[in-house]
N, CA, C and O atoms as a GROMACS GRO file, in nm:
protein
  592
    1UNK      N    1  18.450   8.910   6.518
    1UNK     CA    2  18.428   9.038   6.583
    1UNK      C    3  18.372   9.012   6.722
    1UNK      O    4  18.280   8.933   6.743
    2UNK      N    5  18.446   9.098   6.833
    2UNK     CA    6  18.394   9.114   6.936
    2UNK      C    7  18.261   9.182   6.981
    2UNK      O    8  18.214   9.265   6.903
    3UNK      N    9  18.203   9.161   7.081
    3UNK     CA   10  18.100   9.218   7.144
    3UNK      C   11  18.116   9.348   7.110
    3UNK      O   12  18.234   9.371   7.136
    4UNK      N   13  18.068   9.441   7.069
    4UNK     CA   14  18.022   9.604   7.060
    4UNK      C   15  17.988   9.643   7.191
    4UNK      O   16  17.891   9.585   7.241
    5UNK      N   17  18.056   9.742   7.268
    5UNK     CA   18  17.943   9.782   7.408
    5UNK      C   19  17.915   9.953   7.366
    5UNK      O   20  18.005  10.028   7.328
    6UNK      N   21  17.797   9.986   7.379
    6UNK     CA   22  17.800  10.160   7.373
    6UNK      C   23  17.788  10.230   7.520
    6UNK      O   24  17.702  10.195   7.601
    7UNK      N   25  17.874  10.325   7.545
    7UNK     CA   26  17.833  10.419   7.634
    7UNK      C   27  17.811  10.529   7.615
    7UNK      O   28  17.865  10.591   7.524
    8UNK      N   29  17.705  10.593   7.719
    8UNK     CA   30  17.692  10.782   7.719
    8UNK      C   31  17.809  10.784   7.801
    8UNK      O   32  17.842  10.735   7.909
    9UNK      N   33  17.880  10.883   7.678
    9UNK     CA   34  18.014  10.965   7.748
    9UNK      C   35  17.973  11.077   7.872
    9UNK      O   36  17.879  11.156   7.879
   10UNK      N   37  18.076  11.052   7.957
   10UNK     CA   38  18.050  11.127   8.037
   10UNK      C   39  18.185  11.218   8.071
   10UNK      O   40  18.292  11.191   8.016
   11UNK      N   41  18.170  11.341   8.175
   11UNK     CA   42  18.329  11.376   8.202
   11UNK      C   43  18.419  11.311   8.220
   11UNK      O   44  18.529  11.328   8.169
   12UNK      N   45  18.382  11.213   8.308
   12UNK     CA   46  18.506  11.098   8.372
   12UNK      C   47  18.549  11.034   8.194
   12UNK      O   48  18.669  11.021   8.174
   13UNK      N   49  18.473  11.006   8.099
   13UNK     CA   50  18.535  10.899   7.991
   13UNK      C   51  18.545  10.974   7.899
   13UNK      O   52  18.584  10.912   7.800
   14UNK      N   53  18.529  11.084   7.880
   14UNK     CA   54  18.502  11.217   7.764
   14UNK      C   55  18.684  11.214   7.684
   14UNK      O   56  18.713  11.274   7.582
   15UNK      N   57  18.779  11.127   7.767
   15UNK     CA   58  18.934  11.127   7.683
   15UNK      C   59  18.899  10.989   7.535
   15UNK      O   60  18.954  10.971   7.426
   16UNK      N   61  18.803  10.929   7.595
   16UNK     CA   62  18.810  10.802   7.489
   16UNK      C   63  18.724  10.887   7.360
   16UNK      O   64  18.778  10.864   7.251
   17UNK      N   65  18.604  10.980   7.350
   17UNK     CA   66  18.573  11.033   7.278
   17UNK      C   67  18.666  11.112   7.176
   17UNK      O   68  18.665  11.111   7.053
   18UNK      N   69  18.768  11.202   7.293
   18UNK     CA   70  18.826  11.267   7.219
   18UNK      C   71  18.946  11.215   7.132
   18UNK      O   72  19.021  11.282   7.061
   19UNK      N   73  18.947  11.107   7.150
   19UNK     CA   74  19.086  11.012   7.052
   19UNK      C   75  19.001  11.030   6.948
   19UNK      O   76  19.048  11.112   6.870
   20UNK      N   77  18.903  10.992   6.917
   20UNK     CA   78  18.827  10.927   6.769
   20UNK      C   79  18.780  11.091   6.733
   20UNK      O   80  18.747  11.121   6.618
   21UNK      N   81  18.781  11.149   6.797
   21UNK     CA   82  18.718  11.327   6.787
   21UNK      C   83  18.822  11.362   6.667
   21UNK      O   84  18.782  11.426   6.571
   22UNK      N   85  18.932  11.326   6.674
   22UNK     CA   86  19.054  11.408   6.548
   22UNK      C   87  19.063  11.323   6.453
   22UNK      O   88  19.102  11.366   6.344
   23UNK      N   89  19.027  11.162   6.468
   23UNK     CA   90  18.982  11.118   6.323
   23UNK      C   91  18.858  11.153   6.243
   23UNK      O   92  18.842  11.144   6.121
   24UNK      N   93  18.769  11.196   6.342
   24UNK     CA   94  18.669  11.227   6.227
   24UNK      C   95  18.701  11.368   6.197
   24UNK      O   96  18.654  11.419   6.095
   25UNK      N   97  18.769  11.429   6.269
   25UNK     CA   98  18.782  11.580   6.160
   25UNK      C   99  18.923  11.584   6.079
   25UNK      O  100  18.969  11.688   6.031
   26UNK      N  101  18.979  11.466   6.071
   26UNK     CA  102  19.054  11.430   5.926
   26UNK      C  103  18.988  11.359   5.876
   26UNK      O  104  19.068  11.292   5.810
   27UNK      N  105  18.871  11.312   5.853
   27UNK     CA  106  18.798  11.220   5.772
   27UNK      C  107  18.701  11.352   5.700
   27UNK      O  108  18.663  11.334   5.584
   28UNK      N  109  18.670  11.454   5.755
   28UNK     CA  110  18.637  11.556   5.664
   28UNK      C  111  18.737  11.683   5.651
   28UNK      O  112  18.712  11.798   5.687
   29UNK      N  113  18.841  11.641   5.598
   29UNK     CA  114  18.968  11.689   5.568
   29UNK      C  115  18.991  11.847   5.716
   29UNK      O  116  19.040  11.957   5.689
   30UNK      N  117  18.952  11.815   5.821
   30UNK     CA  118  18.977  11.939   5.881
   30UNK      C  119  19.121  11.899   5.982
   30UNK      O  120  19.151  11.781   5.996
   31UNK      N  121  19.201  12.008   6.045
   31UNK     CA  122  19.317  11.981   6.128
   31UNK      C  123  19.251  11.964   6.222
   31UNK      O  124  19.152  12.037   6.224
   32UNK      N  125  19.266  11.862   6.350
   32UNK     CA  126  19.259  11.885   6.478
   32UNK      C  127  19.329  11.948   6.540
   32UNK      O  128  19.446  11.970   6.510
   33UNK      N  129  19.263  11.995   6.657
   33UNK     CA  130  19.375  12.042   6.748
   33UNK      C  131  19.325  11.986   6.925
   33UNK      O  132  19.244  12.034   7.005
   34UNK      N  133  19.367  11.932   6.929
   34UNK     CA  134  19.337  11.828   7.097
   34UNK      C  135  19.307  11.918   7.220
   34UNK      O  136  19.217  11.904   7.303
   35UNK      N  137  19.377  11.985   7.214
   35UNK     CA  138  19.376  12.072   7.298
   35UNK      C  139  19.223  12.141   7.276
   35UNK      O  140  19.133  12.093   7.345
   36UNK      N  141  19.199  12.218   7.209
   36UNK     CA  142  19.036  12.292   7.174
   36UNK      C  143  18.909  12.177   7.166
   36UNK      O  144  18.791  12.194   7.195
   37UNK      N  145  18.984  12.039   7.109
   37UNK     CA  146  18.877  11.957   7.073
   37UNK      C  147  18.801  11.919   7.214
   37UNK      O  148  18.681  11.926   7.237
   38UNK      N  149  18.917  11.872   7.312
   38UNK     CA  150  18.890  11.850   7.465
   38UNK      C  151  18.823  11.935   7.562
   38UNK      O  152  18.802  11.895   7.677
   39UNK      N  153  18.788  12.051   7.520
   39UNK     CA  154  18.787  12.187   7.546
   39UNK      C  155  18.605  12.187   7.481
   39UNK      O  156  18.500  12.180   7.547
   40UNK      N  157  18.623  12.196   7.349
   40UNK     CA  158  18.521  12.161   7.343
   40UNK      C  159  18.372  12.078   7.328
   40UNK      O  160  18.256  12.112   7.300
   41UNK      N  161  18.437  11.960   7.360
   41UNK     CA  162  18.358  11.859   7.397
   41UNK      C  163  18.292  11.885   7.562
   41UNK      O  164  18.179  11.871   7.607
   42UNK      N  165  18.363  11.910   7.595
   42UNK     CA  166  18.357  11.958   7.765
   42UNK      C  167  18.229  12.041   7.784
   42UNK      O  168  18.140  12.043   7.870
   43UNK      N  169  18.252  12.102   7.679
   43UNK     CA  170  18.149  12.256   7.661
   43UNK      C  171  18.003  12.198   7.644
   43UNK      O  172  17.903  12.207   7.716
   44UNK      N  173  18.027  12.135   7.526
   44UNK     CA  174  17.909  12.108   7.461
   44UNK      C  175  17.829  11.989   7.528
   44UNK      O  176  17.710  11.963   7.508
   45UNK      N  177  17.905  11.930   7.601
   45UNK     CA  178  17.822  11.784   7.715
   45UNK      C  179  17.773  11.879   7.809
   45UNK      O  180  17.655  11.869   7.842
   46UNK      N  181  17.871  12.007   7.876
   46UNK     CA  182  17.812  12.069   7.999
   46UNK      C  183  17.686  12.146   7.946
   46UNK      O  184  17.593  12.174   8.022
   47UNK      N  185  17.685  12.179   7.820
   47UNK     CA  186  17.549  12.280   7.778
   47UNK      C  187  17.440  12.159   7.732
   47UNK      O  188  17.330  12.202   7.698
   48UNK      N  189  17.458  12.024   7.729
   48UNK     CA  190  17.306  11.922   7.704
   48UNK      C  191  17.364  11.835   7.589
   48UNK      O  192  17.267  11.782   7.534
   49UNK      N  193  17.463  11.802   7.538
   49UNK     CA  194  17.524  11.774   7.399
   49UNK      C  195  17.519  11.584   7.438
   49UNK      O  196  17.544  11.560   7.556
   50UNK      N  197  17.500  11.508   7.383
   50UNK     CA  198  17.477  11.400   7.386
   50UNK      C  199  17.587  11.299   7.333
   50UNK      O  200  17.550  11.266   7.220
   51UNK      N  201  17.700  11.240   7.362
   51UNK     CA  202  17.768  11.123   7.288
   51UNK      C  203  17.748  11.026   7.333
   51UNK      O  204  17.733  11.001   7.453
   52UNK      N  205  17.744  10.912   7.195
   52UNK     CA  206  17.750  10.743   7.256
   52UNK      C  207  17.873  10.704   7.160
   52UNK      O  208  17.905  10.734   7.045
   53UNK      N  209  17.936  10.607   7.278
   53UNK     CA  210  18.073  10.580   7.178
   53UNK      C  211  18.049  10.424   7.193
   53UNK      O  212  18.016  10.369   7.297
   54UNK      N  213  18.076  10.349   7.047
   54UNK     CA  214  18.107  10.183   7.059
   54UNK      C  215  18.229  10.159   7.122
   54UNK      O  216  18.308  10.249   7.094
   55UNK      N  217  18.265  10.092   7.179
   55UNK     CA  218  18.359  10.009   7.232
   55UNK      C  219  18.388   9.843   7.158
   55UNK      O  220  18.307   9.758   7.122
   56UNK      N  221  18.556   9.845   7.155
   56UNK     CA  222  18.563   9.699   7.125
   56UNK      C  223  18.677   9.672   7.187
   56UNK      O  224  18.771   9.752   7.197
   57UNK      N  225  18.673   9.557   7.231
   57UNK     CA  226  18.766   9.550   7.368
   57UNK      C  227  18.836   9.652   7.400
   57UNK      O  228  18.955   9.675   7.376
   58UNK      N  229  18.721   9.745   7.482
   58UNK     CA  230  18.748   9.865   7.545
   58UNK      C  231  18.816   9.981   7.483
   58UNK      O  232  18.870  10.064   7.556
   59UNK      N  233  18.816   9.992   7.348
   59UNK     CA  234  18.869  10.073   7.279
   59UNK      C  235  18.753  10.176   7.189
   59UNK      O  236  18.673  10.154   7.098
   60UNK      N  237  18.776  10.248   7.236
   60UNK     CA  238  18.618  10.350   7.173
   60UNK      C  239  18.676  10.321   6.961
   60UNK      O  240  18.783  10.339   6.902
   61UNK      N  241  18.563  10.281   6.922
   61UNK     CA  242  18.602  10.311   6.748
   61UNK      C  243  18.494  10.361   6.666
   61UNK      O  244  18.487  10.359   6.543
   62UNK      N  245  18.408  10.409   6.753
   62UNK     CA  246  18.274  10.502   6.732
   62UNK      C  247  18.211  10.606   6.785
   62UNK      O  248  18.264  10.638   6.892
   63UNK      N  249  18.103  10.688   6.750
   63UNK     CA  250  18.029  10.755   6.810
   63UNK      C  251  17.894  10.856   6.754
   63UNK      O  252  17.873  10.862   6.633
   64UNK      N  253  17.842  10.901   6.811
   64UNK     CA  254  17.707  10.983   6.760
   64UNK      C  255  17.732  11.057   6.855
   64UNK      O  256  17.754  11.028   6.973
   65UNK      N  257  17.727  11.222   6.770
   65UNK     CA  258  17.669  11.282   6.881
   65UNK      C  259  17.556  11.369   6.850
   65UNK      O  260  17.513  11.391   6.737
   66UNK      N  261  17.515  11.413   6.951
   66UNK     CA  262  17.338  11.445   6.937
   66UNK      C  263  17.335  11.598   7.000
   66UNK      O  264  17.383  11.631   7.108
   67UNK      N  265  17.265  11.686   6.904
   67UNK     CA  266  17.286  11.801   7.011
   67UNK      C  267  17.095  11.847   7.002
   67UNK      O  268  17.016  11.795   6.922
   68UNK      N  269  17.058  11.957   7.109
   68UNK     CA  270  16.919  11.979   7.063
   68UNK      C  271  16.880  12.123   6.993
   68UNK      O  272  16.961  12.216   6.991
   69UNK      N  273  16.799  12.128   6.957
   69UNK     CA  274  16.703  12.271   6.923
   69UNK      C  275  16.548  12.230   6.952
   69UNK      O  276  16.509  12.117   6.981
   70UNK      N  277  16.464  12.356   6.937
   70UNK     CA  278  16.359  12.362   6.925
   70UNK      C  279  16.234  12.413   6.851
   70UNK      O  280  16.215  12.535   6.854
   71UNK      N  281  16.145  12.334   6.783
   71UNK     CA  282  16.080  12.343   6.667
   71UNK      C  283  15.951  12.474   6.736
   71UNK      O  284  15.890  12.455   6.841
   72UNK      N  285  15.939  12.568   6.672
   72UNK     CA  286  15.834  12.660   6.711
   72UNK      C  287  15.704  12.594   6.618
   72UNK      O  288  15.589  12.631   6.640
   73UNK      N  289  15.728  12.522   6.542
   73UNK     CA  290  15.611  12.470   6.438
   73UNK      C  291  15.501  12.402   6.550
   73UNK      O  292  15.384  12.432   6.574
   74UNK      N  293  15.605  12.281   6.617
   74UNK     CA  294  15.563  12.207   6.722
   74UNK      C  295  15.550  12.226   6.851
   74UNK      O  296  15.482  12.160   6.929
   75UNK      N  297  15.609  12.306   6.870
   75UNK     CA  298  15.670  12.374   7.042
   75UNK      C  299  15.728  12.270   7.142
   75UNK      O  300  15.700  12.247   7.260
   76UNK      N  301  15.838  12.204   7.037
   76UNK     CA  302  15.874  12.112   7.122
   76UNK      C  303  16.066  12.067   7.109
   76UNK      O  304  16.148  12.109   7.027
   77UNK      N  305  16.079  12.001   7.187
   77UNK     CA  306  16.252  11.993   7.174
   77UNK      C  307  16.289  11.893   7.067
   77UNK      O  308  16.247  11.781   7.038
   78UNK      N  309  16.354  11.950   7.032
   78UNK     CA  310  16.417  11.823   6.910
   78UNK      C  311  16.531  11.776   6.915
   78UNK      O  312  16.615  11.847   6.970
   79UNK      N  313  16.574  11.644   6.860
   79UNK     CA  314  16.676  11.614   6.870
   79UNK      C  315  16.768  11.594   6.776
   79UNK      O  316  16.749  11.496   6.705
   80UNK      N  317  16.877  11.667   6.752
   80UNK     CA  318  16.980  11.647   6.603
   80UNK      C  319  17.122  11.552   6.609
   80UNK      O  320  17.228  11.579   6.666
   81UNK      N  321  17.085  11.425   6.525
   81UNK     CA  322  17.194  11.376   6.516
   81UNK      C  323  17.315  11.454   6.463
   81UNK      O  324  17.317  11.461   6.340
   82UNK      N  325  17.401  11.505   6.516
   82UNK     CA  326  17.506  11.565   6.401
   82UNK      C  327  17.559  11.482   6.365
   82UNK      O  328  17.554  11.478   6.242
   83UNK      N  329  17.618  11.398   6.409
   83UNK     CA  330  17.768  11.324   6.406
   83UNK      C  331  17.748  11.185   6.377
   83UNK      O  332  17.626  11.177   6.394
   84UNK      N  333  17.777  11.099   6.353
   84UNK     CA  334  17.821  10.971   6.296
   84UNK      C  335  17.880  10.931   6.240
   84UNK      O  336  17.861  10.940   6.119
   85UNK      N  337  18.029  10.837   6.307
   85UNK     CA  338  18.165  10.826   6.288
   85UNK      C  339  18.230  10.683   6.296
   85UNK      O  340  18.266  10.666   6.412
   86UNK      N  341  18.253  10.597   6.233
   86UNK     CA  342  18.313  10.492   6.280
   86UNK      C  343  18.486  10.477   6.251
   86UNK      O  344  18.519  10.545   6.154
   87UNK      N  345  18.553  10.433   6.288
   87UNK     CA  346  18.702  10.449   6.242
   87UNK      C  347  18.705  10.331   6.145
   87UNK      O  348  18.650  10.222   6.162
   88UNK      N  349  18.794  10.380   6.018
   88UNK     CA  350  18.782  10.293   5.896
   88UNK      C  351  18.789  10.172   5.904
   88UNK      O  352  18.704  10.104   5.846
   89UNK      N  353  18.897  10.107   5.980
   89UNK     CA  354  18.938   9.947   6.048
   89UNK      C  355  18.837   9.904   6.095
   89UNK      O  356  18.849   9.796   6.153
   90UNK      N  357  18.693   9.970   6.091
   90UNK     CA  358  18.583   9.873   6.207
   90UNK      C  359  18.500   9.906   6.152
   90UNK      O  360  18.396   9.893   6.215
   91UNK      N  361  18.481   9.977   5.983
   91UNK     CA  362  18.363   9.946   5.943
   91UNK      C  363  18.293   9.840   5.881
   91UNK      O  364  18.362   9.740   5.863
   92UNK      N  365  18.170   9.832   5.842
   92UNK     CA  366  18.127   9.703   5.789
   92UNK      C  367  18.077   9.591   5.858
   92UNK      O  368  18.020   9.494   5.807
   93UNK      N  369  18.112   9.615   6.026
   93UNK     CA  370  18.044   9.516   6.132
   93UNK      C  371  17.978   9.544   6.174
   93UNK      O  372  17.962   9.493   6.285
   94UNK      N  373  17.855   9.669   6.120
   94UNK     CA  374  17.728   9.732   6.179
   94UNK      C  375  17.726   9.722   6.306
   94UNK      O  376  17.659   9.655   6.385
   95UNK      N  377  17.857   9.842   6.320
   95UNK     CA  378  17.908   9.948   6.421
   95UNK      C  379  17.764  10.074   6.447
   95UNK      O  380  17.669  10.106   6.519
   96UNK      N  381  17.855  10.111   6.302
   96UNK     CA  382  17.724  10.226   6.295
   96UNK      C  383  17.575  10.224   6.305
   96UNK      O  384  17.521  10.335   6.316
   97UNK      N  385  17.502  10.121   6.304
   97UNK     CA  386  17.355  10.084   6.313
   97UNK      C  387  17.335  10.042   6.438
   97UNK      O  388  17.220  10.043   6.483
   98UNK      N  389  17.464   9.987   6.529
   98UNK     CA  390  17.419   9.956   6.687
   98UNK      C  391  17.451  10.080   6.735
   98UNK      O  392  17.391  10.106   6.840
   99UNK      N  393  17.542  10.184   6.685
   99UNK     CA  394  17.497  10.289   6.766
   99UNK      C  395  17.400  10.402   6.716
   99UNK      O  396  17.355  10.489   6.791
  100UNK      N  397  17.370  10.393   6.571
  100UNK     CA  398  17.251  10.477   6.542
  100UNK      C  399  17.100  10.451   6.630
  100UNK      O  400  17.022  10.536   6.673
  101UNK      N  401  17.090  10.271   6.639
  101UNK     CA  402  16.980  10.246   6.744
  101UNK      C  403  16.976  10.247   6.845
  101UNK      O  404  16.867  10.234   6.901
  102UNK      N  405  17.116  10.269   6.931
  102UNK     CA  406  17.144  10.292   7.068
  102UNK      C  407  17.113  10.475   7.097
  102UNK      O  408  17.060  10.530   7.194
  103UNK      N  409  17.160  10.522   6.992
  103UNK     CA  410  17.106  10.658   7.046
  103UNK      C  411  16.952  10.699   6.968
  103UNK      O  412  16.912  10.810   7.003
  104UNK      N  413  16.887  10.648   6.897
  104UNK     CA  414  16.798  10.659   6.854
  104UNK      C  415  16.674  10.598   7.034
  104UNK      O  416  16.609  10.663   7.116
  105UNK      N  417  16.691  10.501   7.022
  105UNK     CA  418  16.610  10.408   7.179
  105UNK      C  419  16.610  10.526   7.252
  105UNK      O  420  16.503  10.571   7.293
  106UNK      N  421  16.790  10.623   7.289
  106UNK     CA  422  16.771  10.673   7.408
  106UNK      C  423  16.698  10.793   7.403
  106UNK      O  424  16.624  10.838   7.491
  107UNK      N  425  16.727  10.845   7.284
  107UNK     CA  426  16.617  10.962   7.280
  107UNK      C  427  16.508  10.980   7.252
  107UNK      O  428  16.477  11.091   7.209
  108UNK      N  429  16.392  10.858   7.269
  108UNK     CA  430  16.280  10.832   7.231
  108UNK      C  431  16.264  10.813   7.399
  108UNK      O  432  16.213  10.898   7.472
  109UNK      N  433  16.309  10.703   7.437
  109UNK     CA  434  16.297  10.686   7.592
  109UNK      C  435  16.285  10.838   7.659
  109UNK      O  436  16.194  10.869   7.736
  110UNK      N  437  16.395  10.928   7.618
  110UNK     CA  438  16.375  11.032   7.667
  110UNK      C  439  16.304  11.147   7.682
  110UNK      O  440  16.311  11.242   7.760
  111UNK      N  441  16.208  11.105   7.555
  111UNK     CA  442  16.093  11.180   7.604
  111UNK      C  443  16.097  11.269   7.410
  111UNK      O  444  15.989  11.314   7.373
  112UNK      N  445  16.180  11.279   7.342
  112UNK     CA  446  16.219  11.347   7.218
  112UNK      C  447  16.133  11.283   7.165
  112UNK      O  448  16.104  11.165   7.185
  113UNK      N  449  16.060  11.400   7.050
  113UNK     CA  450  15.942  11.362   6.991
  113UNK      C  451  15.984  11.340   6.829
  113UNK      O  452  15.931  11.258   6.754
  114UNK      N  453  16.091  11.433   6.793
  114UNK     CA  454  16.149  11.455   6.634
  114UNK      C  455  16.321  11.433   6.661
  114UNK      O  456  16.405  11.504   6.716
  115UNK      N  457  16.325  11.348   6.618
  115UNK     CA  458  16.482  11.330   6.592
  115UNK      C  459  16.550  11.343   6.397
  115UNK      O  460  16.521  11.273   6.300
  116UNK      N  461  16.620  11.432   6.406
  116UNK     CA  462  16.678  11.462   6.289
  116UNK      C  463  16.815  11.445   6.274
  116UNK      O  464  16.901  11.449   6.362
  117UNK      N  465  16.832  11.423   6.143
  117UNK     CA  466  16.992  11.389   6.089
  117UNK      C  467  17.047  11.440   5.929
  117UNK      O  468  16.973  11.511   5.862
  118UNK      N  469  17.121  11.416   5.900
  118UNK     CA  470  17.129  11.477   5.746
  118UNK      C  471  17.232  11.444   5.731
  118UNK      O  472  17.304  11.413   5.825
  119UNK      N  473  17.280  11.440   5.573
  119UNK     CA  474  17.429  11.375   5.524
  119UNK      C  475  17.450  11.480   5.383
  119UNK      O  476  17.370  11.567   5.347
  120UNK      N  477  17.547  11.453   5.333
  120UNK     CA  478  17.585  11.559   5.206
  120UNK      C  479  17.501  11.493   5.123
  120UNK      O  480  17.483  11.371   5.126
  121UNK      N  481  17.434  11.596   5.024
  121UNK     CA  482  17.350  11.537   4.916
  121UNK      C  483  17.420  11.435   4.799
  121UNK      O  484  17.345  11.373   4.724
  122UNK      N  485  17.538  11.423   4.790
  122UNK     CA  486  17.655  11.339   4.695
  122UNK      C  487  17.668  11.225   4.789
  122UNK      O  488  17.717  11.123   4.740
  123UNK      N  489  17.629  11.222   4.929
  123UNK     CA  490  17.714  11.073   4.988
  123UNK      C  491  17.588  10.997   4.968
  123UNK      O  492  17.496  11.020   5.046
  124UNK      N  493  17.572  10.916   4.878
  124UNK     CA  494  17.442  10.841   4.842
  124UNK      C  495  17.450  10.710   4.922
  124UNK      O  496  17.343  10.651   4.932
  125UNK      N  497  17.574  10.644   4.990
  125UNK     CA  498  17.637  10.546   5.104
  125UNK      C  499  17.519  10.550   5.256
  125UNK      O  500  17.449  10.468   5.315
  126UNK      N  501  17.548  10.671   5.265
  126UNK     CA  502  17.544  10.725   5.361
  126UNK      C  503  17.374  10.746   5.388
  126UNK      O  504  17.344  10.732   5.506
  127UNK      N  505  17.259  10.778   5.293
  127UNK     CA  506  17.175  10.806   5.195
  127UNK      C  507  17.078  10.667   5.273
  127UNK      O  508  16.997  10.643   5.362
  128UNK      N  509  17.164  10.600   5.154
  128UNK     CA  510  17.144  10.480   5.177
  128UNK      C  511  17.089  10.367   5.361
  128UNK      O  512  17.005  10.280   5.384
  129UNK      N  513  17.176  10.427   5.432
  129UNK     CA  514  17.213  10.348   5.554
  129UNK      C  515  17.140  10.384   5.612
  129UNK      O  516  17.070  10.296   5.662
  130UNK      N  517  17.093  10.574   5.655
  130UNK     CA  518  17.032  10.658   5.710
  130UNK      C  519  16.841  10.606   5.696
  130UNK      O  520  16.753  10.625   5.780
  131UNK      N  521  16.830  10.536   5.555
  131UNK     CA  522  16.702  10.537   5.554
  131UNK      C  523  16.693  10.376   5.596
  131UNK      O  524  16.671  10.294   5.506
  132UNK      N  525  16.708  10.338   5.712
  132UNK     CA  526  16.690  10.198   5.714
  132UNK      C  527  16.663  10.228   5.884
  132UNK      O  528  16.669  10.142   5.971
  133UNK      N  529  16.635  10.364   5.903
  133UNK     CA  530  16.590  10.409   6.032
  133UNK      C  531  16.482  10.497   5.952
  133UNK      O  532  16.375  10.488   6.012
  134UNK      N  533  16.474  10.562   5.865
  134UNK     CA  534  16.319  10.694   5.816
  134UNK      C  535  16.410  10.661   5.699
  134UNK      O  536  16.529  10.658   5.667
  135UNK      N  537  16.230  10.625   5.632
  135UNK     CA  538  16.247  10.708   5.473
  135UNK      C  539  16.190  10.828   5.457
  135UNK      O  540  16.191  10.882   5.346
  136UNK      N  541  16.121  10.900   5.589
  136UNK     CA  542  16.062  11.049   5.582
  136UNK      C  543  16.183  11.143   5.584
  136UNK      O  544  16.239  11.188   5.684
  137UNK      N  545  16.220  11.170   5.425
  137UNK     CA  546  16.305  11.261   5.408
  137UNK      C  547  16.262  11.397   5.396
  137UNK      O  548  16.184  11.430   5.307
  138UNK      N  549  16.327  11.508   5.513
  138UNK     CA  550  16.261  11.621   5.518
  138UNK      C  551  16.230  11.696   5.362
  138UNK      O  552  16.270  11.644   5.258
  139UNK      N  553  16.164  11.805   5.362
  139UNK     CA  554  16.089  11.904   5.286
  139UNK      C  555  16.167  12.014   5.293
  139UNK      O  556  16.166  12.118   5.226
  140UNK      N  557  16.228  11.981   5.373
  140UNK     CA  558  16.310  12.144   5.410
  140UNK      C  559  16.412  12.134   5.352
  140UNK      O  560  16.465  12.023   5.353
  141UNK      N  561  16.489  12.261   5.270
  141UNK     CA  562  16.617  12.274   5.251
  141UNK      C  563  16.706  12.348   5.362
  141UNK      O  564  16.656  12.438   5.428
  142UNK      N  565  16.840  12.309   5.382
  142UNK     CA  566  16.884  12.369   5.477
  142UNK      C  567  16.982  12.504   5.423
  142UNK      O  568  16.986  12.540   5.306
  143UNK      N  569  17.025  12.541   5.487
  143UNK     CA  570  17.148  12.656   5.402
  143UNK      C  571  17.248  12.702   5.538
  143UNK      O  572  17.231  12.719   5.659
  144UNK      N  573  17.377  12.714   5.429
  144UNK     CA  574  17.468  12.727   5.573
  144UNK      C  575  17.542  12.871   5.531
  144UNK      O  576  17.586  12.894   5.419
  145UNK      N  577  17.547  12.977   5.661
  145UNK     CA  578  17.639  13.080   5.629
  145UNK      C  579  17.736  13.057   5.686
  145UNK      O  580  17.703  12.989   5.784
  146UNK      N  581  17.904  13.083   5.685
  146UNK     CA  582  17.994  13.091   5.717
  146UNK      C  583  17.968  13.237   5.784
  146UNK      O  584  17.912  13.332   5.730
  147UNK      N  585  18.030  13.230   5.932
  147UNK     CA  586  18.040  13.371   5.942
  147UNK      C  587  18.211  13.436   5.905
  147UNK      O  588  18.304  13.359   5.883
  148UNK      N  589  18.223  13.548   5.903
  148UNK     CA  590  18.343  13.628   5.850
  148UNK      C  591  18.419  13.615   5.971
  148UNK      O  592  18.531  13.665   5.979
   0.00000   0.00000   0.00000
């Protein structure tokens, strides 16, 4: 295995994101559509949205992305991993842990006081990997509405 390099995506490189953008939403059985995905990646970097993508000989086959909120408990900004993605052909070469600590560093550097993440309560893999950065597993339950 080659060198790993990570970058913060930016507008200028935001096309290498969006290649690996429609494998991970067939990796949770959803359709892409390139057109909206490009569209909205765009959106979500111009409103504060955070990606780091691995590279292997210059070929993006990863990424995190990070978006924020803010805790009224604390009165302070937080930071939410959403995303963490590697393409199947490149897992297992702790892909995913150089860029969980690459964006973990940057948002500590940055001043982020709570960084959060979460996985499906069944992916026990996943469970697993997540706590080798926190075993402070939140208290909180989350709940999701679909809107109509």
């Amino acid at each position: 295995m080659t060198d790993i390099n990570i970058k913060k995506i930016l507008e200028e490189n935001i096309c290498d994101l969006a290649e690996i953008f429609d494998e991970y939403q067939i990796f949770y059985k959803q359709t892409p559509n390139q057109i909206n995905n490009l569209q909205f990646l765009k959106d979500v970097i111009k409103n504060g949205a955070i990606f780091h993508v691995a590279y292997i000989n210059q070929k993006a086959v990863g990424f995190t992305g990070v978006y924020f909120s803010y805790s009224s408990v604390s009165a302070k900004k937080i930071a939410i991993i959403n995303d963490l993605f590697v393409l199947s052909d490149n897992r297992k070469y702790g892909i995913g842990k150089k860029i969980m600590k690459s964006t973990i560093a940057y948002l500590k550097n940055s001043g982020i006081s709570h960084i959060r993440w979460c996985t499906q309560q069944n992916n026990i893999k996943a469970q697993k990997f997540y706590q080798e950065f926190s075993d402070n597993r939140s208290q909180w339950l989350h709940y999701d509405l679909e809107s109509l």
